[in-house]
BAPA-519634 format. One record per residue (C-alpha): residue number from 0; residue in three letters; chain; z, y, x. Coordinates in Angstrom, 3 decimals. Layout:
% residues N
NODE,NUM,ALA,A,Z,Y,X
...
//
This chain:
% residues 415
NODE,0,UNK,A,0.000,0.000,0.000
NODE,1,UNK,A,-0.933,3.157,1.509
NODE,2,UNK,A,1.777,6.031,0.695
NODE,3,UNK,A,0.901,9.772,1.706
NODE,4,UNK,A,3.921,12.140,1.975
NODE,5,UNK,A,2.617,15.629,3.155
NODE,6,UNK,A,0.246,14.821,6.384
NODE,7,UNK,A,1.704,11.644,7.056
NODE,8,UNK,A,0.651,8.059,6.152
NODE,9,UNK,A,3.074,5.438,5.665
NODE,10,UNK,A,1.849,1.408,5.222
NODE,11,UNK,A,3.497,-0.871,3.253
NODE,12,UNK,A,3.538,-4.237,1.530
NODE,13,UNK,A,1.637,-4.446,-2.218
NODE,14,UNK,A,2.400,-4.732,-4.860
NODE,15,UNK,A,6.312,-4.269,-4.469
NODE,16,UNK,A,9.082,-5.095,-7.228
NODE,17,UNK,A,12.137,-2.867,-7.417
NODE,18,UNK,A,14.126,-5.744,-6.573
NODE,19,UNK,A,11.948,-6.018,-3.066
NODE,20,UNK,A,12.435,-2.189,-2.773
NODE,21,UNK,A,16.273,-2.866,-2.473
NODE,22,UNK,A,15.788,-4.949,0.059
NODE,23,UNK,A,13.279,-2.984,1.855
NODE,24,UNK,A,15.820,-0.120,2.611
NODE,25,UNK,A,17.842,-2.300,4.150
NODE,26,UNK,A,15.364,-3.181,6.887
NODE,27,UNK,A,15.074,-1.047,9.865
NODE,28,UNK,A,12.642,0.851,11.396
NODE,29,UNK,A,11.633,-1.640,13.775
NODE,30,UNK,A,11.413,-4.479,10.925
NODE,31,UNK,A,9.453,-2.709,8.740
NODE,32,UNK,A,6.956,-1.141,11.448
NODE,33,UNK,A,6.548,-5.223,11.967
NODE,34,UNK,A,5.385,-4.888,8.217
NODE,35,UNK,A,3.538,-2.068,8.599
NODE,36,UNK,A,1.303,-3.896,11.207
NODE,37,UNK,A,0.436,-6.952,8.436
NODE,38,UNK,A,-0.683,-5.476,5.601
NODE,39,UNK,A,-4.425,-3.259,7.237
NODE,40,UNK,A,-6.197,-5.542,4.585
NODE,41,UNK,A,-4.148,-4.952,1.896
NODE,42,UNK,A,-4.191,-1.581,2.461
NODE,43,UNK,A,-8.047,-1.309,2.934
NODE,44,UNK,A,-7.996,-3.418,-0.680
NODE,45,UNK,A,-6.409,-0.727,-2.357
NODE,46,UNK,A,-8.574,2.381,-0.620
NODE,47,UNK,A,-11.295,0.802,-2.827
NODE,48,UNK,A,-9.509,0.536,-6.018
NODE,49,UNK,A,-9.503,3.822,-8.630
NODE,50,UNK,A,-6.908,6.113,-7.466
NODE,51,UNK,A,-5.936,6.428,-11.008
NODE,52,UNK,A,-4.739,3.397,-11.301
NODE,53,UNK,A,-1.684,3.918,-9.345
NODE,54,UNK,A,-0.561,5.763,-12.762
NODE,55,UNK,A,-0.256,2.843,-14.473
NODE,56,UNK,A,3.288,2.279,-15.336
NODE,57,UNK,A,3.326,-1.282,-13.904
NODE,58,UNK,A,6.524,-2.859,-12.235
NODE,59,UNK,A,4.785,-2.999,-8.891
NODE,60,UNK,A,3.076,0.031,-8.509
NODE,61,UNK,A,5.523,2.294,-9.990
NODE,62,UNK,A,8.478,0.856,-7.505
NODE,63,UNK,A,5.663,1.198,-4.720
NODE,64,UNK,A,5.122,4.740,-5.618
NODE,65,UNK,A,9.531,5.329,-5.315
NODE,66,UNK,A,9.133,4.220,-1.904
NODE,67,UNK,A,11.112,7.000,0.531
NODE,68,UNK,A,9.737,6.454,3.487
NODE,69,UNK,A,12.263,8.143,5.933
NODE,70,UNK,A,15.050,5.762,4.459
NODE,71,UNK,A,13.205,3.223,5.276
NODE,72,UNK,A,12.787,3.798,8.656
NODE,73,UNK,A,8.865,3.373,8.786
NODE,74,UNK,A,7.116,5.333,11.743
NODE,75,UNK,A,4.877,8.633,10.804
NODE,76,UNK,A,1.238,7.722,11.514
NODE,77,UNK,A,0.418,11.631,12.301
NODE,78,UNK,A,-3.240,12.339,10.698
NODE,79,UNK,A,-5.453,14.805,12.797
NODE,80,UNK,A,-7.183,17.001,10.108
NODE,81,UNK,A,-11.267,16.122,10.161
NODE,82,UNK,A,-13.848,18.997,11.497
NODE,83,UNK,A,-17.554,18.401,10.786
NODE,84,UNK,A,-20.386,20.587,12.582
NODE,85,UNK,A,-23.527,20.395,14.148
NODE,86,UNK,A,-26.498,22.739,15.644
NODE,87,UNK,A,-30.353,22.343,14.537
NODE,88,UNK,A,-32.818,21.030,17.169
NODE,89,UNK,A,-34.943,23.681,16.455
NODE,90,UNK,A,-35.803,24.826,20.025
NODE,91,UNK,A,-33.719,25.020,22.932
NODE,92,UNK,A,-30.069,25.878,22.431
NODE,93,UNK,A,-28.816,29.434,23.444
NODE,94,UNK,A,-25.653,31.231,24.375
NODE,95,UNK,A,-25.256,32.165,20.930
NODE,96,UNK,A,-24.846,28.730,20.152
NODE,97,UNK,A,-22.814,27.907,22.843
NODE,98,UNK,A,-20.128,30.640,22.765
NODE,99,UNK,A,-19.995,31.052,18.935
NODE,100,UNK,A,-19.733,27.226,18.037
NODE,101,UNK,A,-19.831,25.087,21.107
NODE,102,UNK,A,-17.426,26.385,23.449
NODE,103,UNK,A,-15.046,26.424,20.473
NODE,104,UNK,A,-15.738,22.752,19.367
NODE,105,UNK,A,-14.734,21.752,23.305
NODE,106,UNK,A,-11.365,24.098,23.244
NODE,107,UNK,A,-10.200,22.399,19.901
NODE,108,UNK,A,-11.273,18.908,20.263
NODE,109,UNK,A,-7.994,17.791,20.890
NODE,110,UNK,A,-6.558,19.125,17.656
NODE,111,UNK,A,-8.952,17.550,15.594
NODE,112,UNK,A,-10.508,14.356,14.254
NODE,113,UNK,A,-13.934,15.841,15.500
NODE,114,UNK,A,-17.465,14.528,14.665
NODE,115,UNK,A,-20.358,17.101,15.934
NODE,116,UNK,A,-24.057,16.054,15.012
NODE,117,UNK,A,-27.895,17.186,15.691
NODE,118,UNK,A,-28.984,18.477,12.538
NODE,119,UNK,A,-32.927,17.014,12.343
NODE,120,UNK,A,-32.843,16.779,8.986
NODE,121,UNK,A,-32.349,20.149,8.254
NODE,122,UNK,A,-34.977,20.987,10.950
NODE,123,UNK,A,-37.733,19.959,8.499
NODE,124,UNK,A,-37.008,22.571,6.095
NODE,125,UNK,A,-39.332,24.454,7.886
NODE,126,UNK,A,-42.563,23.982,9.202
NODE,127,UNK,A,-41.803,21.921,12.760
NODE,128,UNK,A,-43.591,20.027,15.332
NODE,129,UNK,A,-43.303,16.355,14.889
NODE,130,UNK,A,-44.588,15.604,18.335
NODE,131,UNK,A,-41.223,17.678,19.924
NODE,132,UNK,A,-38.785,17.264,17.309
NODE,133,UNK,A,-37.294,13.546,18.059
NODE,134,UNK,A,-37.035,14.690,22.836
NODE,135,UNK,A,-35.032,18.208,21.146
NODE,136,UNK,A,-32.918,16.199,19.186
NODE,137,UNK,A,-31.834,14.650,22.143
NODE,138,UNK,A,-31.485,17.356,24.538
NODE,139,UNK,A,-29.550,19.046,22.292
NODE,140,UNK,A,-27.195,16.154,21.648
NODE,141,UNK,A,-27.175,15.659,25.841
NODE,142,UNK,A,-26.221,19.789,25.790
NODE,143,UNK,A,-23.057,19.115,23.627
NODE,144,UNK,A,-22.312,16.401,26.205
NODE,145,UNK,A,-22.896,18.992,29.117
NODE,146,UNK,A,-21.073,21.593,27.070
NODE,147,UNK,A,-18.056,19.413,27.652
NODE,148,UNK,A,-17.822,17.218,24.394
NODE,149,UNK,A,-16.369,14.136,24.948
NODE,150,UNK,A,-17.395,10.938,23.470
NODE,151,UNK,A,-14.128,9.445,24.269
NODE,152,UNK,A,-11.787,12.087,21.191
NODE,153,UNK,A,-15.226,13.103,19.256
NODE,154,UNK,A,-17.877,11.402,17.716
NODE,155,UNK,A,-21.518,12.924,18.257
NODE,156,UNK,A,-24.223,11.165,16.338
NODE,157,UNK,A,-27.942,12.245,14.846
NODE,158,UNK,A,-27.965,13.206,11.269
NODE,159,UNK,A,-30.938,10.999,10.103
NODE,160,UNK,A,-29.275,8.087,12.084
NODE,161,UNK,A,-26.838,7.970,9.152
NODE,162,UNK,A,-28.707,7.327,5.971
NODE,163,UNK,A,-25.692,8.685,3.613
NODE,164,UNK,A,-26.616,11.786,4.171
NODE,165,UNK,A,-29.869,11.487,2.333
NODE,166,UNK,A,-28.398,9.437,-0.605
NODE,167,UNK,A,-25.700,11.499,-1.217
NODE,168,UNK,A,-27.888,14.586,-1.714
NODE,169,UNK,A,-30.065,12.815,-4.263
NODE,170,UNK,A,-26.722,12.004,-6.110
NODE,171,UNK,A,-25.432,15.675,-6.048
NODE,172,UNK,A,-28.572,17.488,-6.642
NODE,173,UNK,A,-28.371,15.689,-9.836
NODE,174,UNK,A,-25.221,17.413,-11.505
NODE,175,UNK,A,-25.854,20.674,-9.110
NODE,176,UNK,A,-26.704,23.232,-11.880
NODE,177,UNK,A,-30.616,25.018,-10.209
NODE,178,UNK,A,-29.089,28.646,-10.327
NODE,179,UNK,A,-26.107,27.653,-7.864
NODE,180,UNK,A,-28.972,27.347,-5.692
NODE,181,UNK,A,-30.846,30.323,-6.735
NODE,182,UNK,A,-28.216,32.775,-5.585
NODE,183,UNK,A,-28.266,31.622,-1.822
NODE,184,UNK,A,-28.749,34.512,0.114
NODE,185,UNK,A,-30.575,32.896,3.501
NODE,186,UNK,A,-32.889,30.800,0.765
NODE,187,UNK,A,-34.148,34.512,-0.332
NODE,188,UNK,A,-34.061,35.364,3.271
NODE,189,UNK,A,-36.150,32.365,4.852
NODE,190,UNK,A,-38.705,32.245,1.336
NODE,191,UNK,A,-39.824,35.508,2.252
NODE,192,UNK,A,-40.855,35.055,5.566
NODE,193,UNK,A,-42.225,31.286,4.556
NODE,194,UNK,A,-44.536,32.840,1.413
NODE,195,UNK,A,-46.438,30.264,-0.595
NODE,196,UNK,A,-45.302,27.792,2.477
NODE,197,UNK,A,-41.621,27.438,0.843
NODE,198,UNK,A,-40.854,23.254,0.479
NODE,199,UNK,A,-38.470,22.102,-2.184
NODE,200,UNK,A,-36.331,21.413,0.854
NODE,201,UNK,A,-35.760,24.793,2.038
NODE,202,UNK,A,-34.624,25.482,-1.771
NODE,203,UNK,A,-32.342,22.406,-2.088
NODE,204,UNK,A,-30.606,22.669,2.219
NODE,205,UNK,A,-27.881,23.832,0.561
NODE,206,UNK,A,-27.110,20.332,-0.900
NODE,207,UNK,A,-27.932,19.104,1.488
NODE,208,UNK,A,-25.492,20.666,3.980
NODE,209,UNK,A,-22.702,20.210,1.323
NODE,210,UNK,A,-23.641,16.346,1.147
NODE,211,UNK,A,-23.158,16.642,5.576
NODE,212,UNK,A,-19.934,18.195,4.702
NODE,213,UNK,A,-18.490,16.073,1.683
NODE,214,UNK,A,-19.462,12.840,3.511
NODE,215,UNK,A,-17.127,12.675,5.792
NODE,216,UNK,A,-14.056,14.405,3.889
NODE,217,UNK,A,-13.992,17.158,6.437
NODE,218,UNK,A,-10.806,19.063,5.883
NODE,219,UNK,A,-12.272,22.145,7.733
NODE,220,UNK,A,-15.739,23.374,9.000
NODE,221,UNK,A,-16.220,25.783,11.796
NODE,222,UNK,A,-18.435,28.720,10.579
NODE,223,UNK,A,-19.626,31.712,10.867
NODE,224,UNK,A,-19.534,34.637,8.044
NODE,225,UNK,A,-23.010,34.070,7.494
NODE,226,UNK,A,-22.393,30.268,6.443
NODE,227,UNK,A,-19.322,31.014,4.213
NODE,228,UNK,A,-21.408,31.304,0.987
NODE,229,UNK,A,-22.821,27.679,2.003
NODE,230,UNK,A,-19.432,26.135,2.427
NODE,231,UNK,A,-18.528,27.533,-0.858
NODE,232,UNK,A,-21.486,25.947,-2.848
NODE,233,UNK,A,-19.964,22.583,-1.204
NODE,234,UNK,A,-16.415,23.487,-2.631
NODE,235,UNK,A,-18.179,24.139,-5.956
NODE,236,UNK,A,-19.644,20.755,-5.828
NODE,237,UNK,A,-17.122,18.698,-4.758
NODE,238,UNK,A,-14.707,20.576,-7.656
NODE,239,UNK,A,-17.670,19.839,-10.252
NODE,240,UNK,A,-18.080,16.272,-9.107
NODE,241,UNK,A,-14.447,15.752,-9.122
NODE,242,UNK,A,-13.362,17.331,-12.541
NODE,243,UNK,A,-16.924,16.114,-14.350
NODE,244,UNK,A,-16.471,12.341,-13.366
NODE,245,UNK,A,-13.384,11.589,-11.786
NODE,246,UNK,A,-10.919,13.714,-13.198
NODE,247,UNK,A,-7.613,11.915,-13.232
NODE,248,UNK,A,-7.950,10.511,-10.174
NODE,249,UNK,A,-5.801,11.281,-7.271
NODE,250,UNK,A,-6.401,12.046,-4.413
NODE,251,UNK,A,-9.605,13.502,-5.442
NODE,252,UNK,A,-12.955,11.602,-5.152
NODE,253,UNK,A,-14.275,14.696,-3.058
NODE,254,UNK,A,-11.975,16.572,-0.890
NODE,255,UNK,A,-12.878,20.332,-1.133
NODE,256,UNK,A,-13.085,21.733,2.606
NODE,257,UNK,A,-12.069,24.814,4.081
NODE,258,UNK,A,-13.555,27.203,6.230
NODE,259,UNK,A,-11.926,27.095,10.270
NODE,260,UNK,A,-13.274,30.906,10.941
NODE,261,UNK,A,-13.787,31.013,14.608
NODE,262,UNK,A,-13.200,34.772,16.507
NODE,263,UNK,A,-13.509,35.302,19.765
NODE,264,UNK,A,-17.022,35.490,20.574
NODE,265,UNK,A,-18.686,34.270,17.266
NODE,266,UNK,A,-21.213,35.976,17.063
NODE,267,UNK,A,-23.461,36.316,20.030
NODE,268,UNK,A,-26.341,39.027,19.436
NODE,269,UNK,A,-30.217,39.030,20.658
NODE,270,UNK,A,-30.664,40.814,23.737
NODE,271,UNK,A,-33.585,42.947,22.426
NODE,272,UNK,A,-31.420,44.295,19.092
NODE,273,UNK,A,-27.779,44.477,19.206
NODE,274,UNK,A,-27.840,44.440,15.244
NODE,275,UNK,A,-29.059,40.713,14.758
NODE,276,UNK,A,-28.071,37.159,15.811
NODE,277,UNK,A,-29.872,35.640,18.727
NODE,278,UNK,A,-31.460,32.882,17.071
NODE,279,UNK,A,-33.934,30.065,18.465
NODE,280,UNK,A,-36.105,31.150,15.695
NODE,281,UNK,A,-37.404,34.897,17.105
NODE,282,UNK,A,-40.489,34.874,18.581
NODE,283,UNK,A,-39.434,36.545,21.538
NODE,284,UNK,A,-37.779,34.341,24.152
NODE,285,UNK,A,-36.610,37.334,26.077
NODE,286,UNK,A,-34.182,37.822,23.165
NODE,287,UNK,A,-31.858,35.323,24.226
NODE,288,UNK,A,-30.760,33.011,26.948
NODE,289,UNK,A,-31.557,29.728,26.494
NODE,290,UNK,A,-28.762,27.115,28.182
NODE,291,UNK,A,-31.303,25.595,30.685
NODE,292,UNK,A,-32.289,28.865,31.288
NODE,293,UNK,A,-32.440,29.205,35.780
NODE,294,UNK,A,-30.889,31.938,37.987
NODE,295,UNK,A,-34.281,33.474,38.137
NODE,296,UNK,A,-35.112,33.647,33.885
NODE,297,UNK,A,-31.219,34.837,33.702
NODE,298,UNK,A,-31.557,37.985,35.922
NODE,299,UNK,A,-35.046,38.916,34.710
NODE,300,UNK,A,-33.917,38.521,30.798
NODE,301,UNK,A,-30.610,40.980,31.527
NODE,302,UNK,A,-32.419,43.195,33.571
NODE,303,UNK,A,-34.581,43.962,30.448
NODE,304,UNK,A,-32.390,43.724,27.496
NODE,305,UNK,A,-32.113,46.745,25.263
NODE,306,UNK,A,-29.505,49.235,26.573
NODE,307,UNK,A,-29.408,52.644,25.746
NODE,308,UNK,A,-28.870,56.280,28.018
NODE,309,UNK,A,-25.122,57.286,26.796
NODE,310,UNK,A,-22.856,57.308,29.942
NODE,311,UNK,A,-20.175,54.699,30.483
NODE,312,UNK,A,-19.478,51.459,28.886
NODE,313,UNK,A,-17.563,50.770,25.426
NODE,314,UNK,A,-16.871,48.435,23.001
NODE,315,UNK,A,-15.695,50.805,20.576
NODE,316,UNK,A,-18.948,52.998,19.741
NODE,317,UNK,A,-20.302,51.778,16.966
NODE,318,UNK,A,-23.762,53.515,17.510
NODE,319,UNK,A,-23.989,51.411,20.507
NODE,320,UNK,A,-24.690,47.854,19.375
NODE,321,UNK,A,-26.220,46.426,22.663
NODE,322,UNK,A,-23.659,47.900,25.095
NODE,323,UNK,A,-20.569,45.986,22.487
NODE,324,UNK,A,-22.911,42.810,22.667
NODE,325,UNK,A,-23.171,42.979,26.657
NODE,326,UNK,A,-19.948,44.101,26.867
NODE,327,UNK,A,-18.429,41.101,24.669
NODE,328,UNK,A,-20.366,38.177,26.608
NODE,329,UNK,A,-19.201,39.475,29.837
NODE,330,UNK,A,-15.588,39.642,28.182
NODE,331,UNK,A,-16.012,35.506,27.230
NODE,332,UNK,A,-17.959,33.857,30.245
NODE,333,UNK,A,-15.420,35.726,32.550
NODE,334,UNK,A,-12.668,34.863,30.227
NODE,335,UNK,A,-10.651,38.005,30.303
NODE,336,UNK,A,-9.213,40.535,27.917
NODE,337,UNK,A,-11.513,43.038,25.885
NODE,338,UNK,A,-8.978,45.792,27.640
NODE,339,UNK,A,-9.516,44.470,31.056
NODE,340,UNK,A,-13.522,44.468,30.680
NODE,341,UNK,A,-13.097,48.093,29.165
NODE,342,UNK,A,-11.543,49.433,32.268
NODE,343,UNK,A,-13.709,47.673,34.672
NODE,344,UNK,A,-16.521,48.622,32.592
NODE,345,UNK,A,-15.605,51.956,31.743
NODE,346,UNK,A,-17.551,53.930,34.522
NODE,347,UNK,A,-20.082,52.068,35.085
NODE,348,UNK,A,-23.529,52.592,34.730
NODE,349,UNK,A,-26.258,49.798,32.897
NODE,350,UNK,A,-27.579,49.635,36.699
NODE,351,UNK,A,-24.353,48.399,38.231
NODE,352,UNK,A,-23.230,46.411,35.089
NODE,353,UNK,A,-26.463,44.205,34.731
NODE,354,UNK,A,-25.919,42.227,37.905
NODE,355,UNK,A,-22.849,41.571,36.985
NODE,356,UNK,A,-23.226,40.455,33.702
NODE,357,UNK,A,-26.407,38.491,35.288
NODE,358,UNK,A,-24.209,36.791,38.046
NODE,359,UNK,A,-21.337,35.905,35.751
NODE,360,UNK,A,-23.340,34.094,33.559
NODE,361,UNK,A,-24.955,32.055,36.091
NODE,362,UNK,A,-21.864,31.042,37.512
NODE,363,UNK,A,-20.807,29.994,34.288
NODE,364,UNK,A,-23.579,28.036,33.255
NODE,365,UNK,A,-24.611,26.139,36.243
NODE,366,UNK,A,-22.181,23.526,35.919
NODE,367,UNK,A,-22.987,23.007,32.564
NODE,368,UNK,A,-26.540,22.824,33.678
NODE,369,UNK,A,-25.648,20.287,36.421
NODE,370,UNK,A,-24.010,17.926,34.017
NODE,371,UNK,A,-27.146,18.075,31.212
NODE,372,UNK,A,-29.503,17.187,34.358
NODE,373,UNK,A,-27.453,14.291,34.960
NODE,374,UNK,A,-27.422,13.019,31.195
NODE,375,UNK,A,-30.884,13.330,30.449
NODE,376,UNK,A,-31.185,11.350,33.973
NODE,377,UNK,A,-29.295,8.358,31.867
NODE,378,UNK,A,-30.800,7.962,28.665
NODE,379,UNK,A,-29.134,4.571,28.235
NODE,380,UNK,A,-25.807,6.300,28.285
NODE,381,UNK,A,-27.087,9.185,25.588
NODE,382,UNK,A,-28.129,6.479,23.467
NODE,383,UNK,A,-25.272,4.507,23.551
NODE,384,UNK,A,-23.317,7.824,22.835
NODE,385,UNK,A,-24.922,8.150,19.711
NODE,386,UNK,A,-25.362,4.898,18.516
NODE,387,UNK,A,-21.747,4.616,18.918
NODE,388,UNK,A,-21.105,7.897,17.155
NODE,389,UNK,A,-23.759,7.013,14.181
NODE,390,UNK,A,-21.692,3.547,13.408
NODE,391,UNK,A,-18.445,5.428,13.090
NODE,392,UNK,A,-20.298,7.790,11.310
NODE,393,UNK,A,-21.314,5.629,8.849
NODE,394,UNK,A,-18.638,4.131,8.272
NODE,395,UNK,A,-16.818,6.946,6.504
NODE,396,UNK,A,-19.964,8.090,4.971
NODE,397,UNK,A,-20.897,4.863,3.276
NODE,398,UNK,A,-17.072,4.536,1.737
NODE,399,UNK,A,-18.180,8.429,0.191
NODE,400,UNK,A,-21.303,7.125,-0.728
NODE,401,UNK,A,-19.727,4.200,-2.695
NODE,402,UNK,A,-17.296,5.936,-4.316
NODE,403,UNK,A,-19.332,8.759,-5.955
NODE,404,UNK,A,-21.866,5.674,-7.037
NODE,405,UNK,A,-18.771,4.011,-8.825
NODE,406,UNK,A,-17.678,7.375,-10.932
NODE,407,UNK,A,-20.985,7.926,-11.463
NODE,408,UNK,A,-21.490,4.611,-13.268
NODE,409,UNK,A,-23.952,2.655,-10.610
NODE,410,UNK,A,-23.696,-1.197,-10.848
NODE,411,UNK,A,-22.585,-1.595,-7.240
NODE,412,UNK,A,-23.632,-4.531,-5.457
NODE,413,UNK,A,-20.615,-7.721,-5.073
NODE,414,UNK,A,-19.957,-8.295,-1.433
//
């Protein structure tokens, strides 16, 4: 029987009788972790049963459900909260990428139960090159590994490799109401500059990306405050699923995730206009630094980035987009303070401050760029990386898939 108090788990025996229950708090902790330790079937029995059936007033559930855990001296099993994210292998990944999602997935991959993925499926909402898009999938998994993701806490996997994703999207397009989807801001965005060229499947990524999301039960996703409107849509989905089909059951069907807003350094701007994103999708490659960008691409691409002619350097001038952009990546690749860079900074002039900004950026990418060379010199480790991460993967996500199937009335197949 699997009993949640808070964040903690606790295991034991079902069904239980009061009388049992008696005895059971007389046990200690190290007899009843014993117990703990022989019932992983029976409690992987119940995960698949409806949750509302532990409100059944039944002798063994309802003592199982009185169970005090403390008194009974059973150990916590601490549960990590879940974080879901992933990058599309649209073109080589940049330092936006890197400093506003990355860098941040490395720093708090100890805290969480962390499962990063290539997003290829959402590539194909726009028009891509089929010839380049399965060796960029790759690279940019081998650049999370080079980034410093490690296979060993997180799990890093392709999203096409794990055929829930598609299924569950077909599944919650159908009770997704069409103007939920109308009202997405980048759709209206990306439509315009697509024309008569606009696939179903730019219309329906949303779903999509709340199917990625809902999958895998993710308790928070890293974004940025352009992707907030997205995460709500998979809130509103998971809350319509939930209450529409599965409404008495506990915990819910669909857990409705929350946003982990990331600060320092999220958002990275293009080098030629300190008002926009530096994006892999600008035409202009001199608008951002790619990661396997060399020494020689780096210095050329600072030494002609917008600037402008006011004297000294700020953050604070709000007129001055490019110099708070500059400013800001020099602040994060050489790790110190925003008031330390604004008093080195202060008096200088664009001339003196592009080397630097050039030179601290190489040293901070080179190793990264050693350690990508290297992976993409093993491509039977890669693979095995994300084979390995695409079973775990699936794992959770077929367990999602099942259960929506069930409320939804499906005649599941008997195993």
């Amino acid at each position: 029987m699997l009993i949640k108090a808070g964040r903690a788990a606790f295991v034991s025996a079902a069904p239980v009788t009061a009388g049992q229950l008696r005895c059971a708090r007389r046990r200690n902790a190290a007899s009843f972790a014993t117990a703990m330790a022989a019932t992983s079937r029976a409690r992987r029995a119940l995960a698949i049963a409806p949750r509302a059936s532990l409100d059944r007033a039944e002798e063994g559930v309802a003592a199982a459900r009185l169970l005090v855990p403390e008194e009974l001296g059973a150990t916590k099993v601490e549960q990590r909260k879940r974080v879901l994210s992933g990058v599309q292998p649209t073109g080589s990944l940049h330092l936006g990428n890197y400093l506003g999602a990355i860098r941040n997935w490395v720093v708090n991959q100890d805290n969480y139960e962390s499962y990063f993925f290539v997003v290829d499926l959402h590539a194909i909402t726009l028009p891509h090159n089929p010839k380049e898009l399965a060796d960029v999938s790759l690279r940019t998994a081998a650049l999370y590994l080079a980034a410093g993701i490690d296979p060993a806490k997180s799990r890093i996997f392709i999203q096409s490799h794990v055929r829930a994703h598609t299924e569950l999207t077909w599944l919650l397009n159908c009770i997704t109401p069409m103007n939920w989807l109308e009202r997405m801001i980048q759709f209206k965005e990306k439509a315009r500059k697509q024309g008569e060229n606009v696939s179903v499947g730019l219309f329906d990524y949303p779903v999509l990306m709340a199917a990625d999301i809902l999958l895998y039960q993710a308790e928070l996703v890293p974004v940025g405050e352009d992707q907030t409107q997205h995460l709500e849509l998979a809130r509103d989905i998971a809350r319509r699923f939930n209450d529409q089909f599965a409404r008495r059951v506990r915990p819910r069907v669909l857990r409705e995730p929350r946003a982990l807003l990331v600060q320092s350094g999220a958002r990275v701007m293009s080098l030629e206009d300190g008002t926009s994103k530096m994006s892999k999708s600008a035409e202009s490659d001199m608008s951002r630094i790619n990661l396997t960008d060399d020494a020689a691409t780096i210095r050329r691409k600072i030494k002609r980035c917008k600037t402008d002619s006011a004297t000294g350097l700020t953050f604070d001038d709000p007129e001055r987009p490019e110099c708070r952009n500059l400013l800001s990546i020099y602040q994060v690749v050489t790790g110190q303070t925003q008031d330390a860079v604004a008093r080195e900074c202060a008096d200088l002039t664009w001339g003196r401050f592009k080397p630097m900004l050039a030179d601290a950026l190489i040293e901070h990418l080179t190793p990264l760029q050693a350690r990508y060379a290297d992976i993409m010199n093993d491509r039977a480790y890669l693979e095995t990386v994300l084979r390995d991460g695409a079973d775990a993967a699936s794992e959770i996500a077929d367990r999602t898939v099942t259960d929506v199937k069930k409320y939804l009335g499906f005649a599941l197949p008997k195993h």
